[in-house]
N, CA, C and O atoms as CSV, one atom per row, in Angstrom:
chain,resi,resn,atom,element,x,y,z
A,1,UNK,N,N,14.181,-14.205,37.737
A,1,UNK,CA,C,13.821,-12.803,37.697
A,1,UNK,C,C,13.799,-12.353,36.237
A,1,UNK,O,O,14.733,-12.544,35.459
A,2,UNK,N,N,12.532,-11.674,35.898
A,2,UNK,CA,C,12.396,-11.179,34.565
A,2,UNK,C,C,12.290,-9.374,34.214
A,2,UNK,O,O,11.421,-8.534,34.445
A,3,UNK,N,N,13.609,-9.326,33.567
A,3,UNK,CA,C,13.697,-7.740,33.439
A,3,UNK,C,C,13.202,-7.452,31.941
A,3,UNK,O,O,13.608,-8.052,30.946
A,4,UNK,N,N,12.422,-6.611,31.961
A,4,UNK,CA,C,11.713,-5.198,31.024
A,4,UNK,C,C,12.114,-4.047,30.738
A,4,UNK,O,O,11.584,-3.059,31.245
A,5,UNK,N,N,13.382,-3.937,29.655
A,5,UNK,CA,C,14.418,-2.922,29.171
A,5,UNK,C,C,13.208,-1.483,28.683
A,5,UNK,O,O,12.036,-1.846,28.576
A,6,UNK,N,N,13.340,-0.793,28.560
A,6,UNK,CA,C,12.959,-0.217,26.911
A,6,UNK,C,C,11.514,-0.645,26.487
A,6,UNK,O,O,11.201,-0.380,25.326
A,7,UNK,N,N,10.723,-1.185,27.170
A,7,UNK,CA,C,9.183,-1.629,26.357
A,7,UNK,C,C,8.283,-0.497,26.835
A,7,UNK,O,O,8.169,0.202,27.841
A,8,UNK,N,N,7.741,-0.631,25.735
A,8,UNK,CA,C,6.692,0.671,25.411
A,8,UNK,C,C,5.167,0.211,24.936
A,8,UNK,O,O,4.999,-0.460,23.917
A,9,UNK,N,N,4.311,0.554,25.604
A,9,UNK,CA,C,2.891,0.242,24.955
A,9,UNK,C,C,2.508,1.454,24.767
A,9,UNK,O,O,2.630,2.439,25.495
A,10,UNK,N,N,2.033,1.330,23.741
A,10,UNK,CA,C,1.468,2.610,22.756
A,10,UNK,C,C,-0.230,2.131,23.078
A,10,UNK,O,O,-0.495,0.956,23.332
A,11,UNK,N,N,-1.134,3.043,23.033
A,11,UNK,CA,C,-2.602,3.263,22.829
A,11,UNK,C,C,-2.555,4.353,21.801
A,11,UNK,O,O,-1.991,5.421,22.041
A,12,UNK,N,N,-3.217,4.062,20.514
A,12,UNK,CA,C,-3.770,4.765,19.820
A,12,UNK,C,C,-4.777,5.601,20.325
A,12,UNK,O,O,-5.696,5.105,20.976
A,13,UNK,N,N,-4.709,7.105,20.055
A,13,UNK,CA,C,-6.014,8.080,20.378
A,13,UNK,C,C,-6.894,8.225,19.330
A,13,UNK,O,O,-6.557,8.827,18.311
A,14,UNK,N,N,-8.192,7.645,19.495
A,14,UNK,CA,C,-9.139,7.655,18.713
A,14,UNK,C,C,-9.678,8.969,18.541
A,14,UNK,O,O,-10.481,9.363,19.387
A,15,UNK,N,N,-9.246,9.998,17.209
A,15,UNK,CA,C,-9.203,10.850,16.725
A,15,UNK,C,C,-11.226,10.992,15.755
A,15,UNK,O,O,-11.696,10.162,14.976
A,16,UNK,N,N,-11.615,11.751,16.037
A,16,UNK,CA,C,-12.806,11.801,15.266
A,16,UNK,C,C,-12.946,13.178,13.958
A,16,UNK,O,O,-12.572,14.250,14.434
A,17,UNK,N,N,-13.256,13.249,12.951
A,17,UNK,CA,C,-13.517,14.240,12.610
A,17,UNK,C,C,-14.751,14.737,11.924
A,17,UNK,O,O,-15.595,14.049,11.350
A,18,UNK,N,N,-14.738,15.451,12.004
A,18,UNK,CA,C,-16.918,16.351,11.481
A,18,UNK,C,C,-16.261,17.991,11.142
A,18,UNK,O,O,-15.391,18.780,11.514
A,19,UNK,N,N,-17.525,17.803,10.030
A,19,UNK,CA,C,-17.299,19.397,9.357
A,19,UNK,C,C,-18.747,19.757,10.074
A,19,UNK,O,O,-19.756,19.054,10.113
A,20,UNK,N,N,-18.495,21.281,10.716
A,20,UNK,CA,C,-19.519,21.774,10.951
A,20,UNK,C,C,-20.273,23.192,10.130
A,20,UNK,O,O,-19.217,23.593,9.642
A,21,UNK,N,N,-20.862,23.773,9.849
A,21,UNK,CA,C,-21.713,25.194,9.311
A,21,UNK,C,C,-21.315,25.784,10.320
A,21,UNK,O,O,-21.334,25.402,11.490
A,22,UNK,N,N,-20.821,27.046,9.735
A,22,UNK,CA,C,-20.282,28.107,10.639
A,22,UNK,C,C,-20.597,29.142,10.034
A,22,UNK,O,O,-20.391,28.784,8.874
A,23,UNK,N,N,-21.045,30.455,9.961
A,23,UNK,CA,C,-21.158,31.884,9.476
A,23,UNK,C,C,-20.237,32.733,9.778
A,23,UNK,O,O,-19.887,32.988,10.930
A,24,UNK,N,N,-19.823,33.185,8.857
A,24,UNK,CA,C,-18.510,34.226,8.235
A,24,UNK,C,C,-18.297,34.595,7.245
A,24,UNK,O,O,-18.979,34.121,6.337
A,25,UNK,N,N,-17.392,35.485,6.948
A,25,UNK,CA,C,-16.951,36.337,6.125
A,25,UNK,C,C,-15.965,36.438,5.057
A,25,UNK,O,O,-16.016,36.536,3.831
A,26,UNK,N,N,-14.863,36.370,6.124
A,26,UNK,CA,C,-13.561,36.824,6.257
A,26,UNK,C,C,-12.100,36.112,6.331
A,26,UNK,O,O,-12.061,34.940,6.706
A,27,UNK,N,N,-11.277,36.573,6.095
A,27,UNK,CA,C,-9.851,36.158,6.776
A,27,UNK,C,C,-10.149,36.398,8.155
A,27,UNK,O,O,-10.340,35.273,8.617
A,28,UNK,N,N,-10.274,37.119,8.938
A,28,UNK,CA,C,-10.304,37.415,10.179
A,28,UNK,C,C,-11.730,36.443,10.976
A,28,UNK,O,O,-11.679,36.036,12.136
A,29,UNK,N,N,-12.847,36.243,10.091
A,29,UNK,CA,C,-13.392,35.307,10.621
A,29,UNK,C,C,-12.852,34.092,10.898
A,29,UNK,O,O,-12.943,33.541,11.996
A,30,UNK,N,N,-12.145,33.535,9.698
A,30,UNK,CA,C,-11.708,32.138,9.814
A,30,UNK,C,C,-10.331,32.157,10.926
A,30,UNK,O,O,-10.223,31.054,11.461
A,31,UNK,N,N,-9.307,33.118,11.369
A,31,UNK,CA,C,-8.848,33.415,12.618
A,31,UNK,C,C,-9.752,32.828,13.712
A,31,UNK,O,O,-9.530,31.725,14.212
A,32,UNK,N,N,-10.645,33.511,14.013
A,32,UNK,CA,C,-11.631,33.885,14.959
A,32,UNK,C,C,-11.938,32.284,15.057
A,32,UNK,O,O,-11.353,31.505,15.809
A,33,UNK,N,N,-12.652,32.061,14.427
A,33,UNK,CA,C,-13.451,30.497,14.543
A,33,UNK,C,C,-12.535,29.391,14.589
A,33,UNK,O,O,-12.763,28.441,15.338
A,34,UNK,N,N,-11.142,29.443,13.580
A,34,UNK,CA,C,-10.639,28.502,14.338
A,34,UNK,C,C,-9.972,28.329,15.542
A,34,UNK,O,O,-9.713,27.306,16.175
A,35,UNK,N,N,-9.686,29.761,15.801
A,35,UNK,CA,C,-8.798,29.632,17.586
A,35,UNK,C,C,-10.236,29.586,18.353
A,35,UNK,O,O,-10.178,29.711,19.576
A,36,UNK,N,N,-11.256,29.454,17.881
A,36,UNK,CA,C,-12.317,29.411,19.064
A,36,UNK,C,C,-12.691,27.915,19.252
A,36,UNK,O,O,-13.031,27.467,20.347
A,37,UNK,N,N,-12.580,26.910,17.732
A,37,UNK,CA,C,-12.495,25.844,18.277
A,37,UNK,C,C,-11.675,24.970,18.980
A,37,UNK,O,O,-11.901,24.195,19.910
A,38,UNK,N,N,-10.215,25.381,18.054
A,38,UNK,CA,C,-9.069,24.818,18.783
A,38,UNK,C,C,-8.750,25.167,20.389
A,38,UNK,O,O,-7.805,24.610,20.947
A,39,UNK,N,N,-9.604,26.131,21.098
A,39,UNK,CA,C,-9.413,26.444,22.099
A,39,UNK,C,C,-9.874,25.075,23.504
A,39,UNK,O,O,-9.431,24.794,24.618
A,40,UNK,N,N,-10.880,24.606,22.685
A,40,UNK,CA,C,-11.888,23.555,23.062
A,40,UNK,C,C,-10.938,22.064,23.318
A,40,UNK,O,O,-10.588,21.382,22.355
A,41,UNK,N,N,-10.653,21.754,24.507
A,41,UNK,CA,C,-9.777,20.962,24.593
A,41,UNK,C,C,-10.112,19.411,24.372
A,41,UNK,O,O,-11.153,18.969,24.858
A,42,UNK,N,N,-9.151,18.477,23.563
A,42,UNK,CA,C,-9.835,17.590,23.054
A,42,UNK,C,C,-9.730,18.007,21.275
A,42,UNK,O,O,-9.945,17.295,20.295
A,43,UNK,N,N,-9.354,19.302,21.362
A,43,UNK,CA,C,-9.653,19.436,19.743
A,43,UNK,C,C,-8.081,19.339,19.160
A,43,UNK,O,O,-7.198,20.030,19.669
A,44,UNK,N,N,-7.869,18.619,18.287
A,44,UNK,CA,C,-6.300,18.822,17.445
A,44,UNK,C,C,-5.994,19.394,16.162
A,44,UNK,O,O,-4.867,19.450,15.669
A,45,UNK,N,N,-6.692,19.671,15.826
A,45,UNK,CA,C,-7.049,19.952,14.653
A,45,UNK,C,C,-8.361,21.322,14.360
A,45,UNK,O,O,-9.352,21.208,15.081
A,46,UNK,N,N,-8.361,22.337,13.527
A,46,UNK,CA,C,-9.645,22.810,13.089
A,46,UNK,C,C,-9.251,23.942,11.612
A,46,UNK,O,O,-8.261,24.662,11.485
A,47,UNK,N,N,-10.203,23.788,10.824
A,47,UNK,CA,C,-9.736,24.302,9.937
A,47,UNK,C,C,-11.539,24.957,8.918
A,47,UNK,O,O,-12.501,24.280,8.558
A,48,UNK,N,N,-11.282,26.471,8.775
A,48,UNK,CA,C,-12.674,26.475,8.348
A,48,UNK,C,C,-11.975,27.344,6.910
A,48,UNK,O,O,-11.031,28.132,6.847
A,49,UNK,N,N,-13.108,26.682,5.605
A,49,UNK,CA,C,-13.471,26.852,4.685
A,49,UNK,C,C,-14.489,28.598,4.507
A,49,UNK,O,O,-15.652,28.860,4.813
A,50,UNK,N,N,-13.517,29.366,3.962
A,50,UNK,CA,C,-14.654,30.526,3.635
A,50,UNK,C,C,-15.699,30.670,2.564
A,50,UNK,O,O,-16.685,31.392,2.417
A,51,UNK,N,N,-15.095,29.677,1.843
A,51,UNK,CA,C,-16.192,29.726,0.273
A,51,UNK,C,C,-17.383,28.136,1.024
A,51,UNK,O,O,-18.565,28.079,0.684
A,52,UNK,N,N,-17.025,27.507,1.588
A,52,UNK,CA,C,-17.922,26.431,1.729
A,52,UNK,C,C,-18.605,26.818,2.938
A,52,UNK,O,O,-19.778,26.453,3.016
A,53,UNK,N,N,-18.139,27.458,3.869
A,53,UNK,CA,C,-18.843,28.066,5.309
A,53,UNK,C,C,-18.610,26.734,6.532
A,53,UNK,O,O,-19.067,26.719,7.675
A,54,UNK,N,N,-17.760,25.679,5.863
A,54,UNK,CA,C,-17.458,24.506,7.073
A,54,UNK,C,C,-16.447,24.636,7.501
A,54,UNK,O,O,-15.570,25.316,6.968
A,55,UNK,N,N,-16.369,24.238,8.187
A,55,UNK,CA,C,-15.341,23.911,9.568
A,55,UNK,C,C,-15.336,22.619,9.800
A,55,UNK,O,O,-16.370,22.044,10.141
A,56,UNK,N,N,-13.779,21.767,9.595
A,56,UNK,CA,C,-13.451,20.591,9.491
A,56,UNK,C,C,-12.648,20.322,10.820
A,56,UNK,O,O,-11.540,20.845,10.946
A,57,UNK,N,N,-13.114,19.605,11.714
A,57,UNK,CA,C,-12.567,19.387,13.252
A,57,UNK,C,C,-12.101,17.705,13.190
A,57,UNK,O,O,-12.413,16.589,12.774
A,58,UNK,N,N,-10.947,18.621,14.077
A,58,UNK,CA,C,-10.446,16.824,14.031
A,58,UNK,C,C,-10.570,16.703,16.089
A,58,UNK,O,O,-9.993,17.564,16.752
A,59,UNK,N,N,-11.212,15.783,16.659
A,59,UNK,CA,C,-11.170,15.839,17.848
A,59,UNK,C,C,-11.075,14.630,18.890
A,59,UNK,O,O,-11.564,13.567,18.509
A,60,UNK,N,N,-10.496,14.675,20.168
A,60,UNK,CA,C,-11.016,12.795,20.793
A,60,UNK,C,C,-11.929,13.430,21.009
A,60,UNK,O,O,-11.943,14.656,21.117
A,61,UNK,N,N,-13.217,12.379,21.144
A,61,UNK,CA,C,-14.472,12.315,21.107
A,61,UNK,C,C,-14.799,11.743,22.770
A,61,UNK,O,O,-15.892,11.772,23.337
A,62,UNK,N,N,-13.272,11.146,23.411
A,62,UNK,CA,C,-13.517,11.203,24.701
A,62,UNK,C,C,-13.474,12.478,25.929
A,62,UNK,O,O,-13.892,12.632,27.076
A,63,UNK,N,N,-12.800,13.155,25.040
A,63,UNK,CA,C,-12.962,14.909,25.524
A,63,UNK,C,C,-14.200,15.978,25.175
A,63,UNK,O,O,-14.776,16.756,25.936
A,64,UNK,N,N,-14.395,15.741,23.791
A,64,UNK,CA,C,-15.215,16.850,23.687
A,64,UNK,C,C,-16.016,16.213,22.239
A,64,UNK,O,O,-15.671,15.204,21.624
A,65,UNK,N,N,-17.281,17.214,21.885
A,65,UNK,CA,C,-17.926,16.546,21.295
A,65,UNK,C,C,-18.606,18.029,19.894
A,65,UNK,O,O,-18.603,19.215,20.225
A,66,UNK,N,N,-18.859,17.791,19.159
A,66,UNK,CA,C,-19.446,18.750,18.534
A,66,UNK,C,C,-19.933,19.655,19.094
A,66,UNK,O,O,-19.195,20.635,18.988
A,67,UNK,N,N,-21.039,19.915,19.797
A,67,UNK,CA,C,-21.668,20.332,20.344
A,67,UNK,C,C,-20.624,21.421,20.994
A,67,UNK,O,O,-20.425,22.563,20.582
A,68,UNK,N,N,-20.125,20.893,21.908
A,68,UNK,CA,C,-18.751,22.136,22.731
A,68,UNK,C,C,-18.223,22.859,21.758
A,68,UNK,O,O,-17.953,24.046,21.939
A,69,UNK,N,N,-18.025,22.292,20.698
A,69,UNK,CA,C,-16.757,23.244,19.652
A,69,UNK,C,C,-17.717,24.185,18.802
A,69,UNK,O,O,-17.217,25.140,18.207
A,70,UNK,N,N,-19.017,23.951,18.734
A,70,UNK,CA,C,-19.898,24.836,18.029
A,70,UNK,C,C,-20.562,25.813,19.065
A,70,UNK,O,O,-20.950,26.869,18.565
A,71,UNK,N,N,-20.801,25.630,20.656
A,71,UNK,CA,C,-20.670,26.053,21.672
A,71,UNK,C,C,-19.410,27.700,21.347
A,71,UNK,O,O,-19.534,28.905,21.130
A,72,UNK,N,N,-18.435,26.805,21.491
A,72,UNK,CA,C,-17.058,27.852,21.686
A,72,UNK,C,C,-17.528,29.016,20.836
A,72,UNK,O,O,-17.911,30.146,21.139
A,73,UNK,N,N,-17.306,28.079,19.099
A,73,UNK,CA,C,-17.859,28.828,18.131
A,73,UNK,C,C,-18.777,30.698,18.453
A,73,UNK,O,O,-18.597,31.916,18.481
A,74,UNK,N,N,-19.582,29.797,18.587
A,74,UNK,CA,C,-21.034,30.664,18.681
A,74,UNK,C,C,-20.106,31.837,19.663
A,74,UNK,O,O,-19.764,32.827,19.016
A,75,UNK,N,N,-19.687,31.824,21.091
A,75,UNK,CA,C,-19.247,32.543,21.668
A,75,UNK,C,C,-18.579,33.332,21.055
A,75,UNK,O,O,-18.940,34.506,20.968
A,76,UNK,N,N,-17.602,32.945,20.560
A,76,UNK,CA,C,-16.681,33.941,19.627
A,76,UNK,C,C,-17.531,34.883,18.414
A,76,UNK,O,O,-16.891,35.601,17.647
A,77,UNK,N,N,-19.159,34.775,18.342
A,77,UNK,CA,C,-19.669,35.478,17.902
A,77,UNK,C,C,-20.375,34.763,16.569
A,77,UNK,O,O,-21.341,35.232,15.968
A,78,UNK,N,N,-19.734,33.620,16.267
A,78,UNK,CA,C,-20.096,33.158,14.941
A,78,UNK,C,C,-21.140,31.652,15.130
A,78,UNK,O,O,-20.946,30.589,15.721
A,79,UNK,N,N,-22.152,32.124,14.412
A,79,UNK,CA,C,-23.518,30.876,14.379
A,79,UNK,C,C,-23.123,29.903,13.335
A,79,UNK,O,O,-22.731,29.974,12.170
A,80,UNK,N,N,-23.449,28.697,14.441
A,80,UNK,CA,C,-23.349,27.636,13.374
A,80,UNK,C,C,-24.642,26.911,13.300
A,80,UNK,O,O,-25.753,27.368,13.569
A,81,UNK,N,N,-24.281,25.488,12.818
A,81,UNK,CA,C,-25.630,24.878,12.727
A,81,UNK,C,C,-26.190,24.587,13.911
A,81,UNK,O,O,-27.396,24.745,13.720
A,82,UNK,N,N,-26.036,24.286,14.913
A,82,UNK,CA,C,-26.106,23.677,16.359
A,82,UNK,C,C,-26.831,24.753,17.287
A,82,UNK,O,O,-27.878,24.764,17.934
A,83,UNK,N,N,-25.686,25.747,17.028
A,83,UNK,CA,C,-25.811,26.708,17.937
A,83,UNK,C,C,-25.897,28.190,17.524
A,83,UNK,O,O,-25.221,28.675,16.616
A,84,UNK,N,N,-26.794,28.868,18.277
A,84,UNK,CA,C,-26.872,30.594,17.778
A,84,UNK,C,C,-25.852,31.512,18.028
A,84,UNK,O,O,-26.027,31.746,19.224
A,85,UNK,N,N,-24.656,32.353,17.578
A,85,UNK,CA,C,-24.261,32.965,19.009
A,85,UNK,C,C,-25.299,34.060,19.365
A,85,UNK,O,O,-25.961,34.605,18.482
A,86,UNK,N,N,-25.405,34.319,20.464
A,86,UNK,CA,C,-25.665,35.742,21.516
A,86,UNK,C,C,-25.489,37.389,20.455
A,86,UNK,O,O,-24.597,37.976,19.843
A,87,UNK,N,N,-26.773,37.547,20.720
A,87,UNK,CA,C,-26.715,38.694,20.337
A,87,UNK,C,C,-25.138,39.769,20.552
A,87,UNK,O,O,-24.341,40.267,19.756
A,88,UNK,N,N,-25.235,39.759,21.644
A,88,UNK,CA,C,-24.001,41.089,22.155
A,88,UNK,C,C,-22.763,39.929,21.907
A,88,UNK,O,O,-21.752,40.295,22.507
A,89,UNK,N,N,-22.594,38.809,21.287
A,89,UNK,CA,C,-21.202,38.127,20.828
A,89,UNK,C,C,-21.199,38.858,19.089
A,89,UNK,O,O,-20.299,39.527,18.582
A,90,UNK,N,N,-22.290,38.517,18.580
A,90,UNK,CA,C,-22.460,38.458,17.264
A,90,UNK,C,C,-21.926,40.823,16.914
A,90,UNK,O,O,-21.199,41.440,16.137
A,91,UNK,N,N,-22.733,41.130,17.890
A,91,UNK,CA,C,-22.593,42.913,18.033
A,91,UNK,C,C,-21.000,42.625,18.319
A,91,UNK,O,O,-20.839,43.705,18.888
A,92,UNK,N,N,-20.298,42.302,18.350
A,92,UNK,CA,C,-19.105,42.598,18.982
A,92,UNK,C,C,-18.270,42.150,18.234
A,92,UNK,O,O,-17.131,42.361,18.652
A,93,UNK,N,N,-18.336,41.411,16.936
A,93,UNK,CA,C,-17.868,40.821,15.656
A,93,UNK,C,C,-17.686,42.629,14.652
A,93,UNK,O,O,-18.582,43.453,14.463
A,94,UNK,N,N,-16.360,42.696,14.252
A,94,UNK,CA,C,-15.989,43.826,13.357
A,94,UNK,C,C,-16.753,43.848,12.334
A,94,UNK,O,O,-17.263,42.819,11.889
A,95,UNK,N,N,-16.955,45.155,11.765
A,95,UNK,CA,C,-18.420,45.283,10.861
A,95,UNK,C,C,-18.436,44.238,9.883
A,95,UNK,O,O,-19.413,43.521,9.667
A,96,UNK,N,N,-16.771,44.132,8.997
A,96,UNK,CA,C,-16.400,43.143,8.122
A,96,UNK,C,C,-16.933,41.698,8.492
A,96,UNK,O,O,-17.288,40.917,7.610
A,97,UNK,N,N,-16.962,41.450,9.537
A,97,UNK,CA,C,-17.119,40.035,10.072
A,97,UNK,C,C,-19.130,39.940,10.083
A,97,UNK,O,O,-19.777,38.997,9.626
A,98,UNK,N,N,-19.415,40.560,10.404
A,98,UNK,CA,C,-21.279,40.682,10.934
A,98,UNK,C,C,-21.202,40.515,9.675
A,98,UNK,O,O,-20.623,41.247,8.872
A,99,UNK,N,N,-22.184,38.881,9.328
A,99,UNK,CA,C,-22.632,38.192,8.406
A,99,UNK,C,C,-24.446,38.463,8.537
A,99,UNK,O,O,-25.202,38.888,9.411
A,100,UNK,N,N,-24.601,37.898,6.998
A,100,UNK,CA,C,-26.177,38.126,7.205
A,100,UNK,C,C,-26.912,36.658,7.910
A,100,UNK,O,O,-26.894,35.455,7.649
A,101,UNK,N,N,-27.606,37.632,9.040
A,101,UNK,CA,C,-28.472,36.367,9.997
A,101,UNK,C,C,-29.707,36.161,9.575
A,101,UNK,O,O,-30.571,35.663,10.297
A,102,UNK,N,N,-29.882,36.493,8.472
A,102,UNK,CA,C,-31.353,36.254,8.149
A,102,UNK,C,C,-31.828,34.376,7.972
A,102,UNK,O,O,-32.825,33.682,8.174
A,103,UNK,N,N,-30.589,34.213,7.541
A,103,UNK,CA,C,-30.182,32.863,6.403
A,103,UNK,C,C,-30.741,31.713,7.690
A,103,UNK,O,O,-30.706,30.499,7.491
């Protein structure tokens, strides 16, 4: 008879990361956008740049994928490269936050 104290197998989680284009402003933008990605499950990580306009995601890639977290994004009102947000998301962003959409 063969006993197995204490053994542990570990699997590494294959962690991915991508900077995405995001539009903003603010302190309160970069709030906004990162609890909108980190909301996105699968995501561990998110962190956005106000002078560069990126957003650096760390995510498993077996959960979720760019696309969803620029998805979220957009909802929370803020356009990225991927995705537009919605008019009445973008209207609903504090005056400080309503970036120019011309760009």
């Amino acid at each position: 008879m063969m006993l197995f104290v204490g053994m542990t197998t570990l699997f590494a989680q294959q962690v991915k990361t991508d900077k995405i284009k995001v539009n903003g402003n603010c302190g309160m933008c970069k709030t906004r956008i990162e609890k909108a990605a980190a909301s996105v499950d699968g995501v561990s990580k998110a962190e956005w740049n106000d002078e560069t306009k990126l957003l650096a995601v760390s995510y498993d890639p077996a959960k979720t994928d760019v696309k969803k977290v620029s998805a979220a994004v957009a909802k929370a009102g803020h356009d990225t490269e991927a995705v537009k947000a919605e008019e009445k998301d973008y209207k609903a962003l504090p005056a400080c936050c309503q970036y120019d959409r011309k760009k």
